[in-house]
N, CA, C and O atoms as a Tripos MOL2 file, in Angstrom:
@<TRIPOS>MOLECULE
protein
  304   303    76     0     0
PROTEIN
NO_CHARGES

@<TRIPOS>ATOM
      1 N          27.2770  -15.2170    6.2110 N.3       1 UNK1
      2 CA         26.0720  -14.6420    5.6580 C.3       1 UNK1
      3 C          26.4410  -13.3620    4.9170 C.2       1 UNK1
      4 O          27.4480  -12.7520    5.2740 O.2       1 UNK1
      5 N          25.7260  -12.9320    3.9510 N.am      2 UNK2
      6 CA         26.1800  -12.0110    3.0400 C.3       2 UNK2
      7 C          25.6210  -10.7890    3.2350 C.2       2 UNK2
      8 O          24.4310  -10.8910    2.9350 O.2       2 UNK2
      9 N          25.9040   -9.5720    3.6240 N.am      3 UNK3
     10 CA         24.9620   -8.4930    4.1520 C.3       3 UNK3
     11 C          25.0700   -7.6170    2.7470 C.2       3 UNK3
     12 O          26.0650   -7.4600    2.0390 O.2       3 UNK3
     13 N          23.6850   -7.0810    2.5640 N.am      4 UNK4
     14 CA         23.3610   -6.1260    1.5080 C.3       4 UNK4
     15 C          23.5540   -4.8290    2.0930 C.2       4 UNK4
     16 O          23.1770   -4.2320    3.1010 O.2       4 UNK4
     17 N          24.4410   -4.5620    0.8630 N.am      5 UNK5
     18 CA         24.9170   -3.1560    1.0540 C.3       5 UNK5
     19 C          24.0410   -1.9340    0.1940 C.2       5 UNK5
     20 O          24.1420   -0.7340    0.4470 O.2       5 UNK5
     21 N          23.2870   -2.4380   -0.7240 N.am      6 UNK6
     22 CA         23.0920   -1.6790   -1.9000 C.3       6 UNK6
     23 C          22.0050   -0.7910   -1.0860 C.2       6 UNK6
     24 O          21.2980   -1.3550   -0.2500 O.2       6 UNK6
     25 N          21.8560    0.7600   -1.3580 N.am      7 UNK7
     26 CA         20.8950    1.8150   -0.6930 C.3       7 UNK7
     27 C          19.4390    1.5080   -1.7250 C.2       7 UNK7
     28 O          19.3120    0.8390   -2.7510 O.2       7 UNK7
     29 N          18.5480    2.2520   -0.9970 N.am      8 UNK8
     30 CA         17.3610    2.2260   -1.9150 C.3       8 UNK8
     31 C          17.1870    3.6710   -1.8570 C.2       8 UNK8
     32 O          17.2040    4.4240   -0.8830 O.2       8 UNK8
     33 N          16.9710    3.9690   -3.4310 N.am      9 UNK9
     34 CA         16.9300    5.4450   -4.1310 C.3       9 UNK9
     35 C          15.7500    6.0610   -3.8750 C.2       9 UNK9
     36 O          15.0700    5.2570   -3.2370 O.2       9 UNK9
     37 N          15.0080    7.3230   -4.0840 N.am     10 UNK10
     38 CA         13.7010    7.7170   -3.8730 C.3      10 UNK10
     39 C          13.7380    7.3900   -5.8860 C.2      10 UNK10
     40 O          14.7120    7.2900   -6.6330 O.2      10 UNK10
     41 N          12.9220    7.3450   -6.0510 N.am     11 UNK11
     42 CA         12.5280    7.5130   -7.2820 C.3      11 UNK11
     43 C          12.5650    8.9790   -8.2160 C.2      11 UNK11
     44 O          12.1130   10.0580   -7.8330 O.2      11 UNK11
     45 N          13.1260    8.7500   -9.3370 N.am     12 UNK12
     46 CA         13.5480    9.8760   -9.9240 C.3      12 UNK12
     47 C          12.4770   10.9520  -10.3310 C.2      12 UNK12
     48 O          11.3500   10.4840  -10.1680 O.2      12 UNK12
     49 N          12.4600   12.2010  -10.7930 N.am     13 UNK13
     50 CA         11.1920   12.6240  -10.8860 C.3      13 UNK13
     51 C          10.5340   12.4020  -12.3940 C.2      13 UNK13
     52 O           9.4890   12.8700  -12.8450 O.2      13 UNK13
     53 N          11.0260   11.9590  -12.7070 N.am     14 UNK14
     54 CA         10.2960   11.8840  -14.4020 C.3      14 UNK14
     55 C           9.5260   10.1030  -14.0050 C.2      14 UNK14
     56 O           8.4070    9.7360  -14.3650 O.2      14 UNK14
     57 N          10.1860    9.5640  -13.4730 N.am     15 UNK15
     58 CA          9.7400    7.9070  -13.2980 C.3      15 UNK15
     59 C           8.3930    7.6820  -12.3590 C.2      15 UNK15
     60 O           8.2270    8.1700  -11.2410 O.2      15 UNK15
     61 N           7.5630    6.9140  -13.0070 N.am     16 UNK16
     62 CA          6.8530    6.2680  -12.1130 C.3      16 UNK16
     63 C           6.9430    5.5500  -11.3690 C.2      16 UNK16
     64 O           7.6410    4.6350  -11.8070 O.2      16 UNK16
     65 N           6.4140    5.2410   -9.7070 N.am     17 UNK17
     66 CA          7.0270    4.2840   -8.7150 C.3      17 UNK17
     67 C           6.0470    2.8440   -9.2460 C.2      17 UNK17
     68 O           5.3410    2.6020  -10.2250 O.2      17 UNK17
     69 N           6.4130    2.1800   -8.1460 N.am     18 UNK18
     70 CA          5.8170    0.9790   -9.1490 C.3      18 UNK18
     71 C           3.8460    0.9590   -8.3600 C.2      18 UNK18
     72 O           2.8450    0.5440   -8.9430 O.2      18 UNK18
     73 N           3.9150    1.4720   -7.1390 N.am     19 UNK19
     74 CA          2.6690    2.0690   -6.8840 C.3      19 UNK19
     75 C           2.0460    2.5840   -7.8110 C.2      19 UNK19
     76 O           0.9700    2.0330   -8.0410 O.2      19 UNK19
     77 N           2.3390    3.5610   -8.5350 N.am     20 UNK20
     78 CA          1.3590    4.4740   -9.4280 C.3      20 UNK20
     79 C           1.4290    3.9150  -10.6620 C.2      20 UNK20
     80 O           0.6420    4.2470  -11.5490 O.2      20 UNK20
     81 N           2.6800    2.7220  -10.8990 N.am     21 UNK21
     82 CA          2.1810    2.0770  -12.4070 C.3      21 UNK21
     83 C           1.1320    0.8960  -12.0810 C.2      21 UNK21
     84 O           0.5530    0.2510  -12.9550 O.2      21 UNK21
     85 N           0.9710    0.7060  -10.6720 N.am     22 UNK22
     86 CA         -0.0680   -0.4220  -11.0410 C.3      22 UNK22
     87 C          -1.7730    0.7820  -10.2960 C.2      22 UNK22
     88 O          -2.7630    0.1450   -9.9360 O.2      22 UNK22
     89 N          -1.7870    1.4170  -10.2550 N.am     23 UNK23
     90 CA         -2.4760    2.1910   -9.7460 C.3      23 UNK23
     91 C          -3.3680    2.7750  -11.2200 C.2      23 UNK23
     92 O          -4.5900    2.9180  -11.2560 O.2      23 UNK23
     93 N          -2.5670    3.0100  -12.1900 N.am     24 UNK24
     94 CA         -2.7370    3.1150  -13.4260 C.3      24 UNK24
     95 C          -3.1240    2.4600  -14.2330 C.2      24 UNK24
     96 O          -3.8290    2.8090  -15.1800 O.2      24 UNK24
     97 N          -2.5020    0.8040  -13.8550 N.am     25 UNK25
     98 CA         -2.9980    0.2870  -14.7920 C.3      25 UNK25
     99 C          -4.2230   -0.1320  -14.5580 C.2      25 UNK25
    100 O          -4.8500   -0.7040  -15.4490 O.2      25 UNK25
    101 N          -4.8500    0.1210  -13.1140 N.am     26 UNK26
    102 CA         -6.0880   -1.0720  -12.6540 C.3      26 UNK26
    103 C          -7.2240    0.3600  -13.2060 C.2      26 UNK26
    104 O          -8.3940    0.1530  -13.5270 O.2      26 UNK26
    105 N          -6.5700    1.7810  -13.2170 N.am     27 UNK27
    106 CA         -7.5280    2.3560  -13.7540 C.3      27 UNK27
    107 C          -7.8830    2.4930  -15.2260 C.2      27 UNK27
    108 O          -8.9870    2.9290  -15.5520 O.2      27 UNK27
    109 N          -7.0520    2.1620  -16.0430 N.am     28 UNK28
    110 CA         -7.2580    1.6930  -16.9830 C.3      28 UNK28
    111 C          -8.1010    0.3540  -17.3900 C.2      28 UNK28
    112 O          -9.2460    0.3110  -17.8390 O.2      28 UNK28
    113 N          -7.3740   -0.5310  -17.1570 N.am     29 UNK29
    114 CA         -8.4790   -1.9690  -17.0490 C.3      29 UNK29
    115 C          -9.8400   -1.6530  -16.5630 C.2      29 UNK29
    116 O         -10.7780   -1.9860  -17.2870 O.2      29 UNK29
    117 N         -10.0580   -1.1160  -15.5490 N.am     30 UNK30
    118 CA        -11.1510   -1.3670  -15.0540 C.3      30 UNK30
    119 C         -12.3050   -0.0040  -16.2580 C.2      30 UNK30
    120 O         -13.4840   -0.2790  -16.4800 O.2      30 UNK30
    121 N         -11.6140    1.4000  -16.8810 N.am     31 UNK31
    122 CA        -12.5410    1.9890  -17.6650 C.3      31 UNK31
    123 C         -12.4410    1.0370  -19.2560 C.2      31 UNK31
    124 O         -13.1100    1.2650  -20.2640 O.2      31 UNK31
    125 N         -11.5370    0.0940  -19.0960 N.am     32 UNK32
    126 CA        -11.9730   -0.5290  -20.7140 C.3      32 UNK32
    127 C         -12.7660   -1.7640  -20.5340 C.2      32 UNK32
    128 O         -12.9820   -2.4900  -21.5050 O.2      32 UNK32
    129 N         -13.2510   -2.0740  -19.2610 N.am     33 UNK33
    130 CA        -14.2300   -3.2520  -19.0740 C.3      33 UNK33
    131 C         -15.1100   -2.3580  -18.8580 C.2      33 UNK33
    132 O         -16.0240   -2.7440  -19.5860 O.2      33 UNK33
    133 N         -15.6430   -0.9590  -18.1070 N.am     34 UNK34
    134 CA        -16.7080   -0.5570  -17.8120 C.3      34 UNK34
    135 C         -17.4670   -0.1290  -19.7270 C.2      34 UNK34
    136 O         -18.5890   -0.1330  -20.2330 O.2      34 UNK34
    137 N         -16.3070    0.1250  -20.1120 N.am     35 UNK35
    138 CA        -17.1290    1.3560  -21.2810 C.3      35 UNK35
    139 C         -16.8870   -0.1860  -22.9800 C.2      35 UNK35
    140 O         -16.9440   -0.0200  -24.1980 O.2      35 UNK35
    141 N         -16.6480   -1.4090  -22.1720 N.am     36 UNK36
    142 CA        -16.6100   -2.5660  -23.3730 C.3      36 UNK36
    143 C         -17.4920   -2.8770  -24.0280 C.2      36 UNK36
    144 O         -18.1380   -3.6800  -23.3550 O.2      36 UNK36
    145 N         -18.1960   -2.6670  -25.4710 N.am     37 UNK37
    146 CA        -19.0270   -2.4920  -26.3820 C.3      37 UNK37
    147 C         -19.2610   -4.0890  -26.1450 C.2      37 UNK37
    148 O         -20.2060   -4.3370  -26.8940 O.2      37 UNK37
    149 N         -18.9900   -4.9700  -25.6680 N.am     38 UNK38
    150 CA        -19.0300   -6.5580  -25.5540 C.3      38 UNK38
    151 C         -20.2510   -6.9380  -24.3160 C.2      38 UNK38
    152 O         -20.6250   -6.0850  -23.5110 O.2      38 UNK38
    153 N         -20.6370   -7.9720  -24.3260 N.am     39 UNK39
    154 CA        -21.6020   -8.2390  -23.1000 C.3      39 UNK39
    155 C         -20.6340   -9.0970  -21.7830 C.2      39 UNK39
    156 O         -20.2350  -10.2450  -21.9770 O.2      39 UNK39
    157 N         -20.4470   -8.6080  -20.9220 N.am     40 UNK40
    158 CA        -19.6130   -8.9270  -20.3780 C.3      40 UNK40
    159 C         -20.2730   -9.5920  -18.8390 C.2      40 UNK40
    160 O         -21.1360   -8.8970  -18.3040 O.2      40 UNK40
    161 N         -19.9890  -10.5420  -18.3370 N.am     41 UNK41
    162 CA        -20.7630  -10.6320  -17.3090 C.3      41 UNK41
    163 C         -21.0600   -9.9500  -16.1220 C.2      41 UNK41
    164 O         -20.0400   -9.4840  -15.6140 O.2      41 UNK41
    165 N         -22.4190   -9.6500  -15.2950 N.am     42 UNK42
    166 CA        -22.5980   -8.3970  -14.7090 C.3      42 UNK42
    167 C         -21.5460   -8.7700  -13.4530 C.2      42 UNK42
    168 O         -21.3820   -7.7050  -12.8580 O.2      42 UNK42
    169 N         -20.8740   -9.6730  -12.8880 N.am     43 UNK43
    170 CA        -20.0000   -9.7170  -11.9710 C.3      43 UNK43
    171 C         -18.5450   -8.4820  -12.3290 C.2      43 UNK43
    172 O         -18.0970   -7.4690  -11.7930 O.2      43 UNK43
    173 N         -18.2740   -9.2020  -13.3640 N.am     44 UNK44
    174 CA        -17.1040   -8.6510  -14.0280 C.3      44 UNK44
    175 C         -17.4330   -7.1050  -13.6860 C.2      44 UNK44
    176 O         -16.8830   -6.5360  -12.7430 O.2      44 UNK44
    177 N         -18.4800   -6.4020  -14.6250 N.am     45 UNK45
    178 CA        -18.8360   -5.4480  -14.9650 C.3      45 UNK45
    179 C         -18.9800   -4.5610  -12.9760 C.2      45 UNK45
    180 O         -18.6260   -3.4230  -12.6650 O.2      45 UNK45
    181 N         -19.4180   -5.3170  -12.3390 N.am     46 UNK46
    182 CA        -19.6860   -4.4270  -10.9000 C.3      46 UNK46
    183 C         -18.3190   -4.8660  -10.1990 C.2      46 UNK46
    184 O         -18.3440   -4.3410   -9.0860 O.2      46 UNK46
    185 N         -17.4020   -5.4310  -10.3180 N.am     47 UNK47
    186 CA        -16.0880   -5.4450   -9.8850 C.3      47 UNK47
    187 C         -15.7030   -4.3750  -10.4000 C.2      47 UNK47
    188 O         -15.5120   -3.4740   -9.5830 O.2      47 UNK47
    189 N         -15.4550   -4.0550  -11.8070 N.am     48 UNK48
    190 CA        -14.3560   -3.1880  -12.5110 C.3      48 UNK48
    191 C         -15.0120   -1.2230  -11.8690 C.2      48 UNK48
    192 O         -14.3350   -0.2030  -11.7360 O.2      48 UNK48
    193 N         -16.5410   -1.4490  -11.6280 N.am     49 UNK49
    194 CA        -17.0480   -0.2220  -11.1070 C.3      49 UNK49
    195 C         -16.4620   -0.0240  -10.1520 C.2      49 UNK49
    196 O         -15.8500    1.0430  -10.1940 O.2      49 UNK49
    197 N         -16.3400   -0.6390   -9.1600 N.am     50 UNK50
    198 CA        -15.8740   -0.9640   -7.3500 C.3      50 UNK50
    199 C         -14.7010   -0.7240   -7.5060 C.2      50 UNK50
    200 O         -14.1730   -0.2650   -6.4930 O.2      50 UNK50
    201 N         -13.8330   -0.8820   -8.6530 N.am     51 UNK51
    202 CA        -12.1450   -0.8280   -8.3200 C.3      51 UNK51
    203 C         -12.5280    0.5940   -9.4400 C.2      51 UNK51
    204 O         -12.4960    1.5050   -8.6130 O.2      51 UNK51
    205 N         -12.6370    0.8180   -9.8880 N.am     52 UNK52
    206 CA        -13.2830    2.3570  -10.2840 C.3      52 UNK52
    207 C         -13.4230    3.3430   -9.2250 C.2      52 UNK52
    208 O         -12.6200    4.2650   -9.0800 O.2      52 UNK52
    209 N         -14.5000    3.1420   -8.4380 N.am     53 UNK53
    210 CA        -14.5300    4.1940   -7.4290 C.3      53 UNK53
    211 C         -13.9340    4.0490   -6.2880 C.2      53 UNK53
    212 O         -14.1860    4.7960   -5.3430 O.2      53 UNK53
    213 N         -12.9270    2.9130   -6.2090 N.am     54 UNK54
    214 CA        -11.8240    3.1010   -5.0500 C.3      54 UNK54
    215 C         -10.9040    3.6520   -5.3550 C.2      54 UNK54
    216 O         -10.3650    4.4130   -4.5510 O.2      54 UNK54
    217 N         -10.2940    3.4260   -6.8880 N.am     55 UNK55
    218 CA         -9.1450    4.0160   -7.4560 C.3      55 UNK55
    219 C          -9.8560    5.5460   -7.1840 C.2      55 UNK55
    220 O          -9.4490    5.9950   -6.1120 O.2      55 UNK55
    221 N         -10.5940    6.2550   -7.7170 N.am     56 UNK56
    222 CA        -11.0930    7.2410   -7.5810 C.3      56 UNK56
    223 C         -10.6430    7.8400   -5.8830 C.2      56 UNK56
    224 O          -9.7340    8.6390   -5.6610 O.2      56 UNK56
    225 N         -11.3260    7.3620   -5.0890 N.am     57 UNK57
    226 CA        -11.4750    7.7130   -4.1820 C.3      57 UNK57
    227 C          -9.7910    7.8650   -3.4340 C.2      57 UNK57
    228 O          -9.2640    8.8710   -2.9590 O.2      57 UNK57
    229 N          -9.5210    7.1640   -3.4950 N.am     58 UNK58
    230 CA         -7.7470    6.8280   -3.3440 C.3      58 UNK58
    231 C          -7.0250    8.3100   -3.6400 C.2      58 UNK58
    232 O          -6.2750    8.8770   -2.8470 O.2      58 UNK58
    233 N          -7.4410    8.8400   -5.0360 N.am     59 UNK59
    234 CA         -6.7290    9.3910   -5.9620 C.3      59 UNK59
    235 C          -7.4230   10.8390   -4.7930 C.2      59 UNK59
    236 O          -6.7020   11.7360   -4.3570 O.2      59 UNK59
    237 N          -8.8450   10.7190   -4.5180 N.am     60 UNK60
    238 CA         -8.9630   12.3560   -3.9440 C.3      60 UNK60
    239 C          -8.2560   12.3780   -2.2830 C.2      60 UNK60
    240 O          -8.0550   13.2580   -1.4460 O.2      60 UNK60
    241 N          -8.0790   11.2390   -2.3440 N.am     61 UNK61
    242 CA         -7.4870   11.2790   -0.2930 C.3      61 UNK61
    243 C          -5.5520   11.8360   -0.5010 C.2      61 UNK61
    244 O          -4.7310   12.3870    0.2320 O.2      61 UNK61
    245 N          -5.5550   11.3200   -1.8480 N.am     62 UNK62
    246 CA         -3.8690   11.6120   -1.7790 C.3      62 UNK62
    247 C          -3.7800   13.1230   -2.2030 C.2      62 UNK62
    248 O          -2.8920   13.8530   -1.7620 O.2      62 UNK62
    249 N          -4.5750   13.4800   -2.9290 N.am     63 UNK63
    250 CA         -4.2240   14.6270   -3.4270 C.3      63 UNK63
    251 C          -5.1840   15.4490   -2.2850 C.2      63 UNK63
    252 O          -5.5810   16.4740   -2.8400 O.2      63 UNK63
    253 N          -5.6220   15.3840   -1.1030 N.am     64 UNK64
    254 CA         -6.0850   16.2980   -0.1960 C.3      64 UNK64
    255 C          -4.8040   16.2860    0.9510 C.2      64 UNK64
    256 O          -4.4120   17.0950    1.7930 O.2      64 UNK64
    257 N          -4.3950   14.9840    0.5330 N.am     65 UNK65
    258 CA         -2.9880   14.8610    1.8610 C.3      65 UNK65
    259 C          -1.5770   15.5890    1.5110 C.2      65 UNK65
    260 O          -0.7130   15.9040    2.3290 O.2      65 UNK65
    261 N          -1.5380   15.8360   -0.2940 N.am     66 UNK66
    262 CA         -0.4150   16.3030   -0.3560 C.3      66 UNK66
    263 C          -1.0180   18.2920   -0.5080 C.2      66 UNK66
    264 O          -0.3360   19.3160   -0.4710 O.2      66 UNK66
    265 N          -2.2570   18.1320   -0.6450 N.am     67 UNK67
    266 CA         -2.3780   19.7490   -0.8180 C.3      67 UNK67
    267 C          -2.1410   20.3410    1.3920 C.2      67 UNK67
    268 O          -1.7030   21.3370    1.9680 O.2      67 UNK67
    269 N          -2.6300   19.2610    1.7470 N.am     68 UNK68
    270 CA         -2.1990   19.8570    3.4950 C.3      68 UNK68
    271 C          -1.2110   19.8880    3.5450 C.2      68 UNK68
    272 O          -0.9350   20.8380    4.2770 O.2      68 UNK68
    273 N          -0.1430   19.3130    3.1340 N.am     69 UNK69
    274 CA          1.1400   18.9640    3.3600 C.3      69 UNK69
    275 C           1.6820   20.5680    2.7460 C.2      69 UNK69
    276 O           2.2520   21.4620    3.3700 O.2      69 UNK69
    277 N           1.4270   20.5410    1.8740 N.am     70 UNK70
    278 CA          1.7760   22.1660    1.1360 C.3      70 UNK70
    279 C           1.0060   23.2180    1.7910 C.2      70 UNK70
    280 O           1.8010   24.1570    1.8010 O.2      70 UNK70
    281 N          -0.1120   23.6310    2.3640 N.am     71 UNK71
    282 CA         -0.8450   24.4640    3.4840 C.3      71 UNK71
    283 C           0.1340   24.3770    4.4810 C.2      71 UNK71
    284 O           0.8010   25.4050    4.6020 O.2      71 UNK71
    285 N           0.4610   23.3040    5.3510 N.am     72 UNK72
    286 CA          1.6850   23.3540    6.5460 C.3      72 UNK72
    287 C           2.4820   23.9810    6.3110 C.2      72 UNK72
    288 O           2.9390   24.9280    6.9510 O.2      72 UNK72
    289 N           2.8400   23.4760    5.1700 N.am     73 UNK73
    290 CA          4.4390   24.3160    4.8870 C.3      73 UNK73
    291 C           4.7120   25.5140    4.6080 C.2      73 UNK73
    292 O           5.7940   26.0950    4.6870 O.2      73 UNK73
    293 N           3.2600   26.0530    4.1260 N.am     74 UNK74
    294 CA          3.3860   27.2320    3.7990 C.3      74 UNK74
    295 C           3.1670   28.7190    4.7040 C.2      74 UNK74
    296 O           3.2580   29.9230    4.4630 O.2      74 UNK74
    297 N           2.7690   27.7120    6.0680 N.am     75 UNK75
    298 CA          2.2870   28.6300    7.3510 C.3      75 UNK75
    299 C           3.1530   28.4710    8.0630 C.2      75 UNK75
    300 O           3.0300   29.2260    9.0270 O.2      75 UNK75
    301 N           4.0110   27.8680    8.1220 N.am     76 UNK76
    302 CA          5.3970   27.4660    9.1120 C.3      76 UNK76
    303 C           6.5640   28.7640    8.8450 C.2      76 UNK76
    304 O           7.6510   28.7450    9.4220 O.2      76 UNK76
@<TRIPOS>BOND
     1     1     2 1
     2     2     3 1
     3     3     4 2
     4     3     5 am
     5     5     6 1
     6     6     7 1
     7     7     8 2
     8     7     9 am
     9     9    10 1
    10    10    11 1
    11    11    12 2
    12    11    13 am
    13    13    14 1
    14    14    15 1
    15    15    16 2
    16    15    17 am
    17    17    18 1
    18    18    19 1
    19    19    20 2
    20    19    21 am
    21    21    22 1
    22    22    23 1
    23    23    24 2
    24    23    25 am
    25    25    26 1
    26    26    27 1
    27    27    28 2
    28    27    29 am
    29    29    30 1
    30    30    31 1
    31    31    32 2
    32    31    33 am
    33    33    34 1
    34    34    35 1
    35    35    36 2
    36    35    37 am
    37    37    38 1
    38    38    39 1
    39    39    40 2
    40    39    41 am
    41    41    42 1
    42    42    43 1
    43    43    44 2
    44    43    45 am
    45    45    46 1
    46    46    47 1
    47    47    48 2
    48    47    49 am
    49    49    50 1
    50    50    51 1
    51    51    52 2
    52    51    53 am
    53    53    54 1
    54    54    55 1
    55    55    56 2
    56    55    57 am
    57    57    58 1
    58    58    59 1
    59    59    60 2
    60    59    61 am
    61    61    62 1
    62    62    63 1
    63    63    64 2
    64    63    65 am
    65    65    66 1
    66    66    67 1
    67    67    68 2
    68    67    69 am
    69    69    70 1
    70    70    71 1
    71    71    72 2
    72    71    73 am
    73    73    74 1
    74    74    75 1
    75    75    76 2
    76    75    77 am
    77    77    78 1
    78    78    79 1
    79    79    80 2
    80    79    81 am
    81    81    82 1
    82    82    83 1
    83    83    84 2
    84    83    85 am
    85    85    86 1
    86    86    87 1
    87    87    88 2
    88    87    89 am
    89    89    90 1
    90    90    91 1
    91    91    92 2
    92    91    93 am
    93    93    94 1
    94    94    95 1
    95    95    96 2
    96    95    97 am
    97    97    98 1
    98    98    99 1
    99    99   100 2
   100    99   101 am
   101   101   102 1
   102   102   103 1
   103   103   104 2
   104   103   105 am
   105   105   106 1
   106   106   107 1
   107   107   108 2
   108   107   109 am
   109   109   110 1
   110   110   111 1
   111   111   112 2
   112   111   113 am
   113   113   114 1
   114   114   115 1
   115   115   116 2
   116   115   117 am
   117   117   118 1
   118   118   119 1
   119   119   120 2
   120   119   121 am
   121   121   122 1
   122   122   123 1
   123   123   124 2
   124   123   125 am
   125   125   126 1
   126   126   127 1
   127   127   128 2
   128   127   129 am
   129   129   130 1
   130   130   131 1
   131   131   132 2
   132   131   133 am
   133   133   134 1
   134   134   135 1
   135   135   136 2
   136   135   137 am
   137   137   138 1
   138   138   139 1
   139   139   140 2
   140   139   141 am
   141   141   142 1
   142   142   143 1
   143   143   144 2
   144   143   145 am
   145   145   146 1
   146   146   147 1
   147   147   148 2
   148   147   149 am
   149   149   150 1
   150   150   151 1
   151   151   152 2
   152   151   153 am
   153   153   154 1
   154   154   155 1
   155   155   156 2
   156   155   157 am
   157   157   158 1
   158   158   159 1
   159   159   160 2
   160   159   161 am
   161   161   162 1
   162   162   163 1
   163   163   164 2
   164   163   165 am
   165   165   166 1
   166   166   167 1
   167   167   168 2
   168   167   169 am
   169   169   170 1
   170   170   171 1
   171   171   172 2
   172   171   173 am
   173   173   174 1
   174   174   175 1
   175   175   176 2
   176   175   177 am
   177   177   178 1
   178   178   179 1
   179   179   180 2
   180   179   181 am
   181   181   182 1
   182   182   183 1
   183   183   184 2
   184   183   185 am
   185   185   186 1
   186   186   187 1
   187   187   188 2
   188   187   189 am
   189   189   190 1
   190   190   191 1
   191   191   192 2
   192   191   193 am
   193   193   194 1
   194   194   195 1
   195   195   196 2
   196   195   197 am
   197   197   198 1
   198   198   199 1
   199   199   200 2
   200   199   201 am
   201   201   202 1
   202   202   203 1
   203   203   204 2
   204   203   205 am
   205   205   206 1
   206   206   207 1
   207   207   208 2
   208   207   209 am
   209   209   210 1
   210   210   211 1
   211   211   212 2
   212   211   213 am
   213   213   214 1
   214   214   215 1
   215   215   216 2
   216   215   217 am
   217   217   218 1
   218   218   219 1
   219   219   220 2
   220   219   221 am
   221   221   222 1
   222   222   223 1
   223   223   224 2
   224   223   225 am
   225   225   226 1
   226   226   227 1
   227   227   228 2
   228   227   229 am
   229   229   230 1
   230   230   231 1
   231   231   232 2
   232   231   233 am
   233   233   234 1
   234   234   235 1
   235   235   236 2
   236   235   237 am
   237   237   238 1
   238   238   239 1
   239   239   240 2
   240   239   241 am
   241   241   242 1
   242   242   243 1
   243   243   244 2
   244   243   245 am
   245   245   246 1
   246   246   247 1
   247   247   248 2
   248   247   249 am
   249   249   250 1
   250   250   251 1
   251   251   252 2
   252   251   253 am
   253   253   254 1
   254   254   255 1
   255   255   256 2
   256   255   257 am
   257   257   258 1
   258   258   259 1
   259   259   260 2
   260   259   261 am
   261   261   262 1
   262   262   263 1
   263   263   264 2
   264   263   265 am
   265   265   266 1
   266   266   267 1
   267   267   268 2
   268   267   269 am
   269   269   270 1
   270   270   271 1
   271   271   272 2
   272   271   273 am
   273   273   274 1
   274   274   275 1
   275   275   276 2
   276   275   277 am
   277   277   278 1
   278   278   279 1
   279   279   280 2
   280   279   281 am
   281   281   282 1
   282   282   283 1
   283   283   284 2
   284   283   285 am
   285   285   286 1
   286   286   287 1
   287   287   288 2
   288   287   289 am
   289   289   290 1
   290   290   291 1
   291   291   292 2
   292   291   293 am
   293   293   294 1
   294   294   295 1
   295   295   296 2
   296   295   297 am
   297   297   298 1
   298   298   299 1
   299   299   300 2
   300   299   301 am
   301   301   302 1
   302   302   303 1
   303   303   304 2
@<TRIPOS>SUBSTRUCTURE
     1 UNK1         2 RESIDUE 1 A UNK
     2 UNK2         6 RESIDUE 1 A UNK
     3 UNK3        10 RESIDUE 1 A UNK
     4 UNK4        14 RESIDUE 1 A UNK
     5 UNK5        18 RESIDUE 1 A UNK
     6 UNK6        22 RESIDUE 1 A UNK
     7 UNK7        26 RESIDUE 1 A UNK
     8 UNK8        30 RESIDUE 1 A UNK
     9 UNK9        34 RESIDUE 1 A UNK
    10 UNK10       38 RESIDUE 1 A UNK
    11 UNK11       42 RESIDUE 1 A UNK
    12 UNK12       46 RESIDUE 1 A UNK
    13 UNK13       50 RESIDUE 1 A UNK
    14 UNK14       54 RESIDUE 1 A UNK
    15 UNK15       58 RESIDUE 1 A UNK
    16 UNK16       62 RESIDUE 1 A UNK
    17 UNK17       66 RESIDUE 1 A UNK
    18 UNK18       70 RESIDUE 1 A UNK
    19 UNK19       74 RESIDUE 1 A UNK
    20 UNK20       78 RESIDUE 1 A UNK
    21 UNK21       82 RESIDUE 1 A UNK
    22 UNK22       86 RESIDUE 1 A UNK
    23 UNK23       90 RESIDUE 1 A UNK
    24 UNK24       94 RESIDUE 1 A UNK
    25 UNK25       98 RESIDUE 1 A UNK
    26 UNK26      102 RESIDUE 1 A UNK
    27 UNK27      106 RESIDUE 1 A UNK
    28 UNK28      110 RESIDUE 1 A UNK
    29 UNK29      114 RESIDUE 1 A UNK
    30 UNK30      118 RESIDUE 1 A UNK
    31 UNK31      122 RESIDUE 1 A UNK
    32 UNK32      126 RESIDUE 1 A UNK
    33 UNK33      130 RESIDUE 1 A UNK
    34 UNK34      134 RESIDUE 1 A UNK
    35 UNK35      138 RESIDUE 1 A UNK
    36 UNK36      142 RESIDUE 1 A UNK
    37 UNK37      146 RESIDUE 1 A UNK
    38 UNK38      150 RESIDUE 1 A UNK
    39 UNK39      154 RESIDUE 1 A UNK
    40 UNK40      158 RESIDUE 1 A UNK
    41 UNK41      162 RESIDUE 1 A UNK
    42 UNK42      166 RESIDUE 1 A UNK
    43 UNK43      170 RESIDUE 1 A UNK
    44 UNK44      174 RESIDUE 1 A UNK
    45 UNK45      178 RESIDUE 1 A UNK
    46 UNK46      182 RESIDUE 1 A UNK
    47 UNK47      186 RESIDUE 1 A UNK
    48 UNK48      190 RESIDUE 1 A UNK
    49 UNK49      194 RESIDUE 1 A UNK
    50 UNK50      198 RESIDUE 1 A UNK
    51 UNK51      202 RESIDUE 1 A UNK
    52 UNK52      206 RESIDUE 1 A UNK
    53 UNK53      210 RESIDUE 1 A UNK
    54 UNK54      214 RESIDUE 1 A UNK
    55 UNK55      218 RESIDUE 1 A UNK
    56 UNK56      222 RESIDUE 1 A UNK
    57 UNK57      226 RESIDUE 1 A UNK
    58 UNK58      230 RESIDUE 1 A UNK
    59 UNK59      234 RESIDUE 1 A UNK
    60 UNK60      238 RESIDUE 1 A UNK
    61 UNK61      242 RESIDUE 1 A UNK
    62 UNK62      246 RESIDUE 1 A UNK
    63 UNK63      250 RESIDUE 1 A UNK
    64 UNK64      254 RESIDUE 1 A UNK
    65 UNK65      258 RESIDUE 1 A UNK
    66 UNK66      262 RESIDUE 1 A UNK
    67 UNK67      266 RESIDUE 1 A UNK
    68 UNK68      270 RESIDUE 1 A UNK
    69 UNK69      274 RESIDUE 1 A UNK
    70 UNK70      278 RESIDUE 1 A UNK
    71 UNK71      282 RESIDUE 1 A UNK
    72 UNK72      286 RESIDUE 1 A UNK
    73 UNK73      290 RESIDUE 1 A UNK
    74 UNK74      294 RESIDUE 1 A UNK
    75 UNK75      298 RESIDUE 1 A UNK
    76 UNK76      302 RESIDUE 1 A UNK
């Protein structure tokens, strides 16, 4: 059997992980179906809201977890 040797890197700082490129892209998709000059069906249209305000919501839980993370550190 062949054992893998190869390490796994943190991600560089200029690069996006592949989390935040699809994190990106669903927020994208989902503001060019909300704001689509087209008639689009209202399913479509209340999906792309829903992944709207989860992406949203997502986006304020991480950035309250990394601002504690920086409060800790800064009282230690």
């Amino acid at each position: 059997m062949k054992e893998t040797t190869k390490t796994v890197e943190l991600p560089e700082a200029g690069k996006p992980t592949l989390y935040e490129r699809i994190k990106e892209t669903l927020a994208v998709a989902s503001q060019f179906i909300i704001a689509a000059p087209l008639k689009l069906p209202p399913k479509v249209v209340a999906v792309a809201k829903y992944v709207a305000l989860a992406l949203g919501v997502l986006e304020a839980v991480e950035s309250g977890l990394t601002k504690d993370d920086d409060d800790a550190v800064g009282s230690e």
